[in-house]
C-alpha positions as MATLAB code, in Angstrom:
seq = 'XXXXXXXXXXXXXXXXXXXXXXXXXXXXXXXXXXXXXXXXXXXXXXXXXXXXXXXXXXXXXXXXXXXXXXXXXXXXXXXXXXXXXXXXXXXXXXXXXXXXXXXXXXXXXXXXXXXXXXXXXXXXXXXXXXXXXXXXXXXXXXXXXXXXXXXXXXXXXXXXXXXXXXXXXXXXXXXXXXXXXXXXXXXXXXXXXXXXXXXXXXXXXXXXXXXXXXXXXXXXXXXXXXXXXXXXXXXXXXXXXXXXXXXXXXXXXXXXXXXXXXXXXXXXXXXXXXXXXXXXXXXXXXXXXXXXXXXXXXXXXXXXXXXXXXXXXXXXXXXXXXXXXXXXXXXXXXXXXXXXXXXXXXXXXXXXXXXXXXXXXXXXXXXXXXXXXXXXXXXXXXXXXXXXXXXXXXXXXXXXXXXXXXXXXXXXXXXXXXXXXXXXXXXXXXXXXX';
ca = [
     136.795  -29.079  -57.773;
     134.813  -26.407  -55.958;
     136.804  -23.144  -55.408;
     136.766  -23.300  -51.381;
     135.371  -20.911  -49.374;
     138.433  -19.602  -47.772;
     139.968  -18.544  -51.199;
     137.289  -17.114  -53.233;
     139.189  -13.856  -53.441;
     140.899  -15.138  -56.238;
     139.950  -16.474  -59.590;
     141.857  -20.199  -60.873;
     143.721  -20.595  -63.927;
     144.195  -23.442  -65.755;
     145.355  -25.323  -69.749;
     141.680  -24.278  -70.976;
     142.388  -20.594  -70.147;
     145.105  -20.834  -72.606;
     145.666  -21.013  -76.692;
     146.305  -24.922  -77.860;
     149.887  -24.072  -79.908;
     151.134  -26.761  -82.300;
     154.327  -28.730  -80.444;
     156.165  -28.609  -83.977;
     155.405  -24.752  -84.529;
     156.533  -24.219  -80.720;
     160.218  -25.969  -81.278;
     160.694  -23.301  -84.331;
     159.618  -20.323  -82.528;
     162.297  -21.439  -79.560;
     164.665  -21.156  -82.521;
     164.062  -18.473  -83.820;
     163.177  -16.591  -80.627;
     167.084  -17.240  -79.718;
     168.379  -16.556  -83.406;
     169.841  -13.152  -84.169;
     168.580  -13.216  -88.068;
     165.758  -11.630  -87.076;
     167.247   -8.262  -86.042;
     168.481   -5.590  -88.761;
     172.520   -6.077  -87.656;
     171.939   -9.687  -86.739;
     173.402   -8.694  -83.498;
     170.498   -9.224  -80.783;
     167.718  -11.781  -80.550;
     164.547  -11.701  -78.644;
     165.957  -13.347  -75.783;
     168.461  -10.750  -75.413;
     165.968   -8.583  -74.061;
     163.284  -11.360  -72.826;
     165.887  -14.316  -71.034;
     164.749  -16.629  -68.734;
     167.654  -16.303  -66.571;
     166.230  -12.804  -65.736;
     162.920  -13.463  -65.434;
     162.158  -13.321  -68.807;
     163.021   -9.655  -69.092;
     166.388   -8.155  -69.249;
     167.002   -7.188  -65.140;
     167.603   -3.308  -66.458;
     164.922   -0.590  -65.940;
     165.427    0.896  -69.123;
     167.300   -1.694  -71.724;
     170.079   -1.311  -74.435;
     169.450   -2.960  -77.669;
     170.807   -3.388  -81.205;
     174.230   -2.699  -81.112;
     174.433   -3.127  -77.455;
     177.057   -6.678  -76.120;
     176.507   -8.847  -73.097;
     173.216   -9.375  -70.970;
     171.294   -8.024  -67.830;
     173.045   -5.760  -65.665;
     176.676   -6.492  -67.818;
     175.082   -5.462  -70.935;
     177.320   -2.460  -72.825;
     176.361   -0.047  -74.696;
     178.340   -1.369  -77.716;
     181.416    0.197  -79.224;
     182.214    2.326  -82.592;
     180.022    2.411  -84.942;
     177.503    0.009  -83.375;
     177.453    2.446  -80.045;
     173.784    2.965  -79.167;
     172.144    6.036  -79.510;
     168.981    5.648  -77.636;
     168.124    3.432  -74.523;
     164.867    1.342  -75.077;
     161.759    3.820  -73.477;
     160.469    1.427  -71.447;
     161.114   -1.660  -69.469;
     161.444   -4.979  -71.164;
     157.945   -6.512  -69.741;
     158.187  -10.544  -68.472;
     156.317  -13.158  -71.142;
     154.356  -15.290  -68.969;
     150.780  -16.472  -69.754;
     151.042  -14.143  -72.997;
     149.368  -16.873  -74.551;
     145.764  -16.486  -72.386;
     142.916  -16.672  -74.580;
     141.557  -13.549  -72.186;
     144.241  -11.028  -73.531;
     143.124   -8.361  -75.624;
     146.144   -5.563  -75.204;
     149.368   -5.259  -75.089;
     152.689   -3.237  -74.876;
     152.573   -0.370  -71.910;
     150.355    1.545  -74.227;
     148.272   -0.341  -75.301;
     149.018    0.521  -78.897;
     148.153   -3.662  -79.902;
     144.989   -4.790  -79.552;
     141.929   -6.883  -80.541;
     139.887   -4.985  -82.937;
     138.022   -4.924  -86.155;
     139.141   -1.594  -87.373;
     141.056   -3.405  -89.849;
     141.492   -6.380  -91.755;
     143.896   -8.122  -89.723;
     141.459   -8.127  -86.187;
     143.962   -5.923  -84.465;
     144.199   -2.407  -84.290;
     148.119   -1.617  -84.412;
     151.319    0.648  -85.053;
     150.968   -0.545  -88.428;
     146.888    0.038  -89.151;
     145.472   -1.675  -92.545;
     149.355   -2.528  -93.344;
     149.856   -5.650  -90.713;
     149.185   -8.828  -92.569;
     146.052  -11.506  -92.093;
     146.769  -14.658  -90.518;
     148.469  -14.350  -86.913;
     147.252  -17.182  -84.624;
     147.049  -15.082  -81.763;
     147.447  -11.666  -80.518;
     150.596  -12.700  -79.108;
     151.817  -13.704  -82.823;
     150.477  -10.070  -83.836;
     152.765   -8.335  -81.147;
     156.378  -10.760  -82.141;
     156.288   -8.760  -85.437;
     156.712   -5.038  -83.894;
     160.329   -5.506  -81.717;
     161.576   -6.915  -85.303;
     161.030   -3.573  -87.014;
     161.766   -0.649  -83.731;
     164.662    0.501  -84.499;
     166.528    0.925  -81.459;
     165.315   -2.095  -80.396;
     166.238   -5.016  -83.006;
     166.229   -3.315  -86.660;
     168.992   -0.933  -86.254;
     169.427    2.627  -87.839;
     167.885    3.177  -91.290;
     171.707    3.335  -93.399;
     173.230    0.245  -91.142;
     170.789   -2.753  -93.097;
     168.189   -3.406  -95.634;
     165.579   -4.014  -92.613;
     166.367   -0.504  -91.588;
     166.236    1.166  -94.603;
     162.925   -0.654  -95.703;
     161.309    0.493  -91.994;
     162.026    3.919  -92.478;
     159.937    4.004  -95.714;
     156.967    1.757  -94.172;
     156.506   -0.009  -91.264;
     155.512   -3.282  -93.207;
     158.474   -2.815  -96.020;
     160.466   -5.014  -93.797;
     158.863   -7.810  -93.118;
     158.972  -10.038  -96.294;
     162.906   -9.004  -96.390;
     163.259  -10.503  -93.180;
     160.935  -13.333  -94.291;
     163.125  -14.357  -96.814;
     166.398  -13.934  -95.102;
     164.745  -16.591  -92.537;
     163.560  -19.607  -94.971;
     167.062  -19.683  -96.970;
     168.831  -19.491  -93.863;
     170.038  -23.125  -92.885;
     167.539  -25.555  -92.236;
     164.704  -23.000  -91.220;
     162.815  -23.322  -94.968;
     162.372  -27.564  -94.192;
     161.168  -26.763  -90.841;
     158.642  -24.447  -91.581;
     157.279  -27.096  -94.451;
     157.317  -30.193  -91.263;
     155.624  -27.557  -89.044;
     152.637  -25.604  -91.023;
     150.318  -27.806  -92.869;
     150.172  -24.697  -95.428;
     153.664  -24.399  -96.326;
     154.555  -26.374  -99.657;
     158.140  -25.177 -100.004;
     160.464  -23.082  -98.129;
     159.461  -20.195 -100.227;
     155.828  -19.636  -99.129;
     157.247  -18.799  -95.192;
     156.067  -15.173  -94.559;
     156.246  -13.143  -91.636;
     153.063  -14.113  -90.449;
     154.379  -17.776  -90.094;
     157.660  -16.800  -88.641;
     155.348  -14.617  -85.914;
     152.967  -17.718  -85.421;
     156.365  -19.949  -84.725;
     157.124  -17.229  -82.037;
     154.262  -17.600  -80.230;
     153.490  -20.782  -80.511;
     157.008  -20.908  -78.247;
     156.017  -18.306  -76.140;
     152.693  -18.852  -75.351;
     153.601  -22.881  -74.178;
     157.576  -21.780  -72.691;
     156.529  -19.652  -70.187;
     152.435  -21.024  -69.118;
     152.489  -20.494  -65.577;
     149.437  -22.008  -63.741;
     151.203  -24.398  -61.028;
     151.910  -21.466  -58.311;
     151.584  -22.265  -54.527;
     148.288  -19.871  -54.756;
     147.354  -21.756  -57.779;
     147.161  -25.010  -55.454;
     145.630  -22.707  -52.835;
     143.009  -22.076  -54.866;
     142.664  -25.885  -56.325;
     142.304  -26.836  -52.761;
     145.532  -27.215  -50.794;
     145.239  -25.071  -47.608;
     148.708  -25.631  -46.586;
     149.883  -24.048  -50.241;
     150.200  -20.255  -48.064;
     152.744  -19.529  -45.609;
     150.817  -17.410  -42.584;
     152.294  -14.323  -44.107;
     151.740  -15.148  -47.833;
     147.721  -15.931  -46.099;
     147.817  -12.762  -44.627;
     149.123  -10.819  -47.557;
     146.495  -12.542  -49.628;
     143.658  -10.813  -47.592;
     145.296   -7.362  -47.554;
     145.780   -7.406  -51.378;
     142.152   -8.650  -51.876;
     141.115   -6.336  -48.965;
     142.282   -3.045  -47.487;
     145.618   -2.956  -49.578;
     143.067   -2.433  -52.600;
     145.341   -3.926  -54.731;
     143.008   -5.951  -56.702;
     140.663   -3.333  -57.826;
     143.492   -3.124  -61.143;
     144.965   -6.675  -60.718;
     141.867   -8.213  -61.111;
     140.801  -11.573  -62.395;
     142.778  -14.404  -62.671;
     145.601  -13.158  -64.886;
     145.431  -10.507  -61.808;
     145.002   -7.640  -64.391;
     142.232   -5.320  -65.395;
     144.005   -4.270  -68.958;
     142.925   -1.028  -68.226;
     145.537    2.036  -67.774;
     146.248    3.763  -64.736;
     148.323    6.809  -63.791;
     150.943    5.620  -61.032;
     153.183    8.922  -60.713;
     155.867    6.791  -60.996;
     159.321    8.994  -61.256;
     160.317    9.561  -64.833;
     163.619    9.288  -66.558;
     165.076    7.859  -69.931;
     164.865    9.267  -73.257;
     160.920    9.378  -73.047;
     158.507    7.523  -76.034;
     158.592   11.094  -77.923;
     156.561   11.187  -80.657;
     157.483   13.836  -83.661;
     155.868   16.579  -82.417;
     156.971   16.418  -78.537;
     159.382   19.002  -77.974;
     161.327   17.529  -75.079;
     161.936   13.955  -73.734;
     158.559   12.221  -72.398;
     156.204    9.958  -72.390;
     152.560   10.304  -72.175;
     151.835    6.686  -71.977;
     148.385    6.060  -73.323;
     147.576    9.245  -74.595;
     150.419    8.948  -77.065;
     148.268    6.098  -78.905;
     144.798    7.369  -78.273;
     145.538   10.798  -78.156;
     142.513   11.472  -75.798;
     144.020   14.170  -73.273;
     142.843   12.010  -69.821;
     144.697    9.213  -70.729;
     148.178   11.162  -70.787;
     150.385    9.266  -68.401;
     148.531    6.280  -67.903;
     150.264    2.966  -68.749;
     148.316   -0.813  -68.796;
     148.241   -2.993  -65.547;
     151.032   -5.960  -65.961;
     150.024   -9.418  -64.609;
     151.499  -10.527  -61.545;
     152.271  -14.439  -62.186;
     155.988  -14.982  -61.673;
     155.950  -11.016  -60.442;
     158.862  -11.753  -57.984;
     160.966  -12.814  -61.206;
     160.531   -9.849  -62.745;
     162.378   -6.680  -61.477;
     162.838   -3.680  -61.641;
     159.249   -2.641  -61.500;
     156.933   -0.044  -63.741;
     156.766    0.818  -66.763;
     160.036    2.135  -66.518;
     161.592   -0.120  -64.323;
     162.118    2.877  -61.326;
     161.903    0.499  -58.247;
     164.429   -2.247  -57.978;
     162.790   -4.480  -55.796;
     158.763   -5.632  -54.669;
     158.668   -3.933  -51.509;
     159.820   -0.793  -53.173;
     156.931   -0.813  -55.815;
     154.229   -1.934  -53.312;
     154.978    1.221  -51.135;
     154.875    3.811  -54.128;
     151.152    2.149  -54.232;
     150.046    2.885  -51.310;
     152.024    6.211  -50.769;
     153.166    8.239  -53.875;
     153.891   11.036  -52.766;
     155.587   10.114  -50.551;
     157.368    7.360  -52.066;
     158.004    9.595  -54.937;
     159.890   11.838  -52.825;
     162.161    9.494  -51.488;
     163.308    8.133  -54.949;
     166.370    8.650  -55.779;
     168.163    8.071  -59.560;
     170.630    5.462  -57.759;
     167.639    3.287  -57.746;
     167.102    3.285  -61.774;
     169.326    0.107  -63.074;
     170.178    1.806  -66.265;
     174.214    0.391  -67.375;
     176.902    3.243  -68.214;
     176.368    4.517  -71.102;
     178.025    7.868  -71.182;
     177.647    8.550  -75.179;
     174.339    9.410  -73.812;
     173.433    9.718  -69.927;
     173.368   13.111  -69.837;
     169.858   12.608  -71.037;
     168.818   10.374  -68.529;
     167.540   12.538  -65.859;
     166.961   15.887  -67.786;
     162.877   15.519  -67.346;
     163.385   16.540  -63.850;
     164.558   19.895  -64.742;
     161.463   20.581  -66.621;
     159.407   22.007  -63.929;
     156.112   22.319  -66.153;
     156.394   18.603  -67.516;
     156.789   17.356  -63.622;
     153.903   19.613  -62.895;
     151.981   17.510  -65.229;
     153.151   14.078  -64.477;
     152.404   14.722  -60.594;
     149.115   15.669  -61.373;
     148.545   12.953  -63.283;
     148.015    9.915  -60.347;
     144.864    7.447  -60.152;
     146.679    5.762  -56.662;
     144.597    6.675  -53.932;
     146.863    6.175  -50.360;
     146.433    3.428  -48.218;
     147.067    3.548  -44.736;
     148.917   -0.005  -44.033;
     151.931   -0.861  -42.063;
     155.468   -2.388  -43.033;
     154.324   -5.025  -41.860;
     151.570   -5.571  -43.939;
     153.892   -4.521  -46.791;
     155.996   -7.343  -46.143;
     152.884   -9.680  -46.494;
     151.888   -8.526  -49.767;
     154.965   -9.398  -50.788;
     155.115  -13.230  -49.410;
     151.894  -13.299  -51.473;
     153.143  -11.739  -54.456;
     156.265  -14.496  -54.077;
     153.345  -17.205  -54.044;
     152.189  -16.373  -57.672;
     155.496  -17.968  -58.618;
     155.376  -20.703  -60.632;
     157.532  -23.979  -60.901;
     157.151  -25.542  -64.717;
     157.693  -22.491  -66.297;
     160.991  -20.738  -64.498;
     162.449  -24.201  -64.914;
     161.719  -24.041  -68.921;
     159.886  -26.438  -71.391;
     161.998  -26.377  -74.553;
     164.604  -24.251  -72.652;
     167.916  -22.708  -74.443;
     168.825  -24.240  -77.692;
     172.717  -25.071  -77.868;
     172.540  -24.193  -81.796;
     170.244  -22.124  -83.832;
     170.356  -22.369  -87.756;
     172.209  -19.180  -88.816;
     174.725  -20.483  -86.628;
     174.950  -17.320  -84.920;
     175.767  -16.657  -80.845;
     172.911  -17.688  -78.537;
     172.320  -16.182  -75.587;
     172.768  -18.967  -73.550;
     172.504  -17.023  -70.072;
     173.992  -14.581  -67.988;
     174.601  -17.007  -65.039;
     176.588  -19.024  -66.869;
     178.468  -15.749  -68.264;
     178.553  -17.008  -72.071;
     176.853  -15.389  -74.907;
];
């Protein structure tokens, strides 16, 4: 069906924009995406930080993970000897349409992408190290949260993942291979699944990582939005205001010059002044708590602060917003874009979701009394101020509302009740078990 004239701003999205996963290979990623064996303390799973009852994120700006206890905004900073020593950097990015044949980057960096510097075809943390063979570059990034060690490895004397990590980045995947196949059942179901497996003994990381995306990348498709049917056709798809917000973000609001195309997203990096706090992405040499964003993978000077443009499908699902997580709700982060200065002014650290953690808060807010490193980062701004009303504001948002999906919040595969190690599931914070 022609695209019709009245909603040409806007680029459609449908199955043939996306990677084909095997069904089979999909059902063992949604196991193993919920299974805590593939963290160092098999204490935290990937859905701990990436549920669907939060939007397929965590709900925190910053998150807590290995050796943290509970989920979203009642997650702890763990206890005794498992108390955590670091919050995650960043915030915990949503996972829909991670499966789009168009990606070429990810993380807020940009320190994954599609590249034949090396022999794998990406160009990565771990360089000529990361294995052949991932499916996708989705598959490629599943393998990196496994080995982080304040994310899901743990600290280097706690576990043999650990201790591996901290010699090479790539000493811990076949130890967490094998812990996987002769775990349960998961050595049979990776022979029904991959045409190439024999025996349970042949699994490798690379299949493991293939399973996870092939869950990923069909779980959380979303291409059945009220603008999607807008754009297939359906005029009546738009409220007035979601209409109206359509033509500021595609017009005046200038919104679309990064969220471009029909994942709305350039993949580009862009300075946003967005207020800093957390423990910073340091890297060895930084000698106090940042993060330089782009710079600190490319380590080209005019990229310093700039992080990658997310996609917008299923945006509303999805707060707090930036790369940090700083503004709690869409109305919030839509002003900072069209004033941030000024919106940067009024911010306040009550508006940072971060959980008590008082083992180490008193980090939390320190940047700000660096006055040389906030010279910097307020320097640093590509957002060029729009002059729109609240008002128009609150139209962007009705739009930004109409990206949201139906199939995928609701789930494909959804939660398993079991997974083979037989350890806890997250099985949702709504429901308060875990």
């Amino acid at each position: 069906m022609a695209v019709p004239a009245y909603a040409q701003t806007g680029q459609q999205i449908g199955p043939d924009d996306f990677i084909q996963f095997d069904s089979k290979q999909a059902a063992l990623g949604q196991l193993l995406f919920y299974d805590r064996i593939l963290s160092g303390n098999k204490n935290i799973a990937c859905s701990t930080c990436h549920h669907p009852d939060l939007g397929t994120g965590d709900g925190l700006s910053l998150g807590i993970g290995e050796g943290g206890e509970g989920l979203g905004a009642g997650r702890t900073a763990g206890t005794g000897a498992s108390l955590i020593k670091k919050r995650i950097p960043r915030n915990a990015p949503g996972l829909w349409n991670l499966g789009a044949k168009g990606l070429t980057v990810m993380f807020h960096d940009g320190r994954l992408s599609v590249s034949d510097a090396y022999p794998s075809g990406f160009d990565s943390p771990a360089e000529e190290w990361l294995p052949t063979g991932f499916n996708s570059l989705l598959a490629a990034q599943s393998v990196f949260p496994l080995v982080a060690q304040f994310e899901m490895a743990g600290n280097p004397r706690e576990n043999e993942i650990a201790g591996a990590v901290h010699d090479r980045i790539d000493a811990a995947w076949p130890i967490l291979a094998k812990r996987v196949r002769v775990t349960g059942d998961y050595g049979a179901r990776f022979v029904d699944a991959f045409a190439h497996i024999d025996k349970g003994e042949d699994v490798t990381i690379v299949d493991i990582a293939n399973a996870l995306a092939a869950f990923i990348g069909t779980e959380w498709q979303s291409i059945d939005s009220p603008y999607d049917r807008f754009l297939a056709g359906d005029g009546t798809a738009l409220s007035d205001a979601a209409r109206r917000g359509k033509d500021m973000f595609f017009g005046k609001g200038n919104c679309a010059k990064c969220h471009a195309g029909p994942l709305f997203s350039d993949q580009s990096f862009h300075a946003l002044r967005l207020p800093p706090f957390g423990p910073g992405r340091t890297r060895r040499f930084d000698p106090m708590v940042r993060d330089v964003g782009r710079m600190g993978e490319s380590d080209v000077l005019e990229d310093a602060y700039r992080f990658r443009t997310p996609m917008l499908r299923n945006v509303a699902l999805t707060a707090p917003y930036g790369h940090n997580g700083a503004y709690p709700t869409l109305a919030g982060i839509i002003r900072h874009h069209v004033d941030p200065a000024g919106s940067f002014s009024r911010w306040t650290p009550a508006m940072a979701a971060l959980p008590d953690a008082p083992a180490i808060s008193a980090i939390d807010f320190v940047v700000w009394n660096d006055r040389l490193e906030m010279a910097r980062h307020a320097a640093a701004n590509d957002l060029v101020p729009v002059s729109i009303s609240e008002e128009d504001i609150a139209d962007i948002e009705a739009f930004l509302h109409s990206l949201t999906g139906a199939a995928a919040t609701k789930g494909r595969l959804g939660i398993p009740v079991s997974v083979p190690s037989g350890l806890p599931v997250d099985h949702g914070s709504l429901a308060g078990s875990n």
